[in-house]
N, C-alpha and C positions, 0 to 999 in steps of 0.2 A: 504494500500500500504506500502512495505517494504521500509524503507528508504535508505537500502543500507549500504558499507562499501566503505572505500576508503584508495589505495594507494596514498602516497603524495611524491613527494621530495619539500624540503624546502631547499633554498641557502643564504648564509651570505656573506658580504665581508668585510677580516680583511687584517690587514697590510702583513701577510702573506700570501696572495693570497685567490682566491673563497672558501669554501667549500659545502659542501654537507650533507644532511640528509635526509634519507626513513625512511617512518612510515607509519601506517594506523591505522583507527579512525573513527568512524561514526558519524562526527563534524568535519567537517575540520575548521571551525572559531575557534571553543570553542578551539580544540587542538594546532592551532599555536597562541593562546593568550595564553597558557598554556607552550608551549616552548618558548616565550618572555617575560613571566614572571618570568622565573625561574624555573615552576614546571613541565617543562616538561622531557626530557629524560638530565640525569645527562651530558652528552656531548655537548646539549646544549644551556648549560645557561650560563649566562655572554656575551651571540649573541645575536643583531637581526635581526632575517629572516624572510624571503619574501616568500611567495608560490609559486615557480617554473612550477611546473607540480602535476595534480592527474588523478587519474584515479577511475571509479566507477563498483563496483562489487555487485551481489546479494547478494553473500554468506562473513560470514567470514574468512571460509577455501581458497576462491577464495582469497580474497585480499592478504592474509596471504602468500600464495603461489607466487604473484607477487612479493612483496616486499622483500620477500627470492632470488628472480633471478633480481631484478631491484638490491638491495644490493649488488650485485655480478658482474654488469656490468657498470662494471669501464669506459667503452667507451660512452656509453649512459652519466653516468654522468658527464662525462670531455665535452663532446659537450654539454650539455644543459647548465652548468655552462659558458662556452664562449662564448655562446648564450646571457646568460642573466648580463654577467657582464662584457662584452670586446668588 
């Protein structure tokens, strides 16, 4: 059985309001211990975040392609973030 791919958004809260990060990764554990460590995506370290929402996909190309239009929908991520931090 194929383990799959997954999109993620991951949310922080700083003195500056919520933010936001999409990624995908076939570990969502191992990957957001990797952006709370530091070694994950250079944006961000020096946070740390919480697991928001994912989503699971068969393909890599599949998740690859979510995370390119979830990036881009700025609405989507202004409501989950005041969901999860207001």
């Amino acid at each position: 059985m194929t383990k799959g791919c997954f999109v993620y958004v991951l949310g922080t809260r700083t003195d500056a309001g919520a933010r936001s990060y999409i990624g995908w990764s076939t570990d969502l554990d191992k990957r957001l211990a990797a952006h709370n460590s530091g070694r994950g995506a250079k944006s961000t370290r020096g946070r740390t975040w919480q697991l928001l929402y994912a989503e699971r996909y068969l393909t890599r190309t599949d998740a690859m392609s979510r995370e390119w239009h979830l990036k881009r929908d700025r609405a989507f991520r202004k409501t989950l973030l005041a969901n999860c931090f207001e």
